[in-house]
C-alpha positions as CSV (number, residue, x, y, z in Angstrom):
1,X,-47.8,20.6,6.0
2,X,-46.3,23.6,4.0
3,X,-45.0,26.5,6.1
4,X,-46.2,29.9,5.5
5,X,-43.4,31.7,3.2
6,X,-42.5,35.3,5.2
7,X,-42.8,38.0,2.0
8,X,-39.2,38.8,3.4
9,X,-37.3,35.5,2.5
10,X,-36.9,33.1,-0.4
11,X,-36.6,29.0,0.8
12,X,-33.6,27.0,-0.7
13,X,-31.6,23.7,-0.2
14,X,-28.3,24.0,0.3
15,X,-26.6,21.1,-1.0
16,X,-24.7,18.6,0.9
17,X,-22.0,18.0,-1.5
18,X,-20.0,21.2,-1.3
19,X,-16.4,21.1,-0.1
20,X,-15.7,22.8,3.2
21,X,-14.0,24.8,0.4
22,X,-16.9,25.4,-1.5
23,X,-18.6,26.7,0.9
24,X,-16.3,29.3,2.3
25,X,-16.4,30.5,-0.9
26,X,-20.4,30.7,-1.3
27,X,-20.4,32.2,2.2
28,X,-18.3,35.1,1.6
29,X,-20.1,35.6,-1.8
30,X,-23.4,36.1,0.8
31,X,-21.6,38.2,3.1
32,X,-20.1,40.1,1.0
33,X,-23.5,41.0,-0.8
34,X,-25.1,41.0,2.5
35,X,-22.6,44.1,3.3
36,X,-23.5,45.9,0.1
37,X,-27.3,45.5,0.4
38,X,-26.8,46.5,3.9
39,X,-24.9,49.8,3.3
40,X,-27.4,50.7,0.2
41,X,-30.6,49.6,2.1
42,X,-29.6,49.8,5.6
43,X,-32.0,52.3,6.9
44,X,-34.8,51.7,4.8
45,X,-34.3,48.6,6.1
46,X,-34.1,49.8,9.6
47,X,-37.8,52.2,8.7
48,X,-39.4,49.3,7.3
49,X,-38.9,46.7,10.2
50,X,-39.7,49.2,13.0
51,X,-43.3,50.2,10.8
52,X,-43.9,46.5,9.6
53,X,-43.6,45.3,13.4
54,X,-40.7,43.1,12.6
55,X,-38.0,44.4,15.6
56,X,-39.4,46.2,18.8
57,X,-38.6,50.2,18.7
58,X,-36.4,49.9,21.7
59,X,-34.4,46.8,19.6
């Protein structure tokens, strides 16, 4: 049975090959981007979560 996609996220294999090097190097790619969609988006972010239900208001 299929899962219901979340409008929020994008599904993806990761592969299974990498290096333990390789994948450092993907991970801080993510992070990295993570931190500049954070400190561009953050508190729209923040707005949209707290109206869309997604974290409590006291969270």
């Amino acid at each position: 049975m299929k899962r219901k996609q979340n409008r929020f996220t994008i599904e993806f294999s990761i592969p299974a090959y990498w290096t333990p090097e390789q994948a450092l190097a993907v991970f801080d790619v993510v992070n990295d981007l993570s931190d500049k969609i954070w400190d561009h988006y953050g508190n729209k972010i923040l707005d949209l979560t707290h109206r869309s239900g997604l974290l409590s208001a006291a969270g």
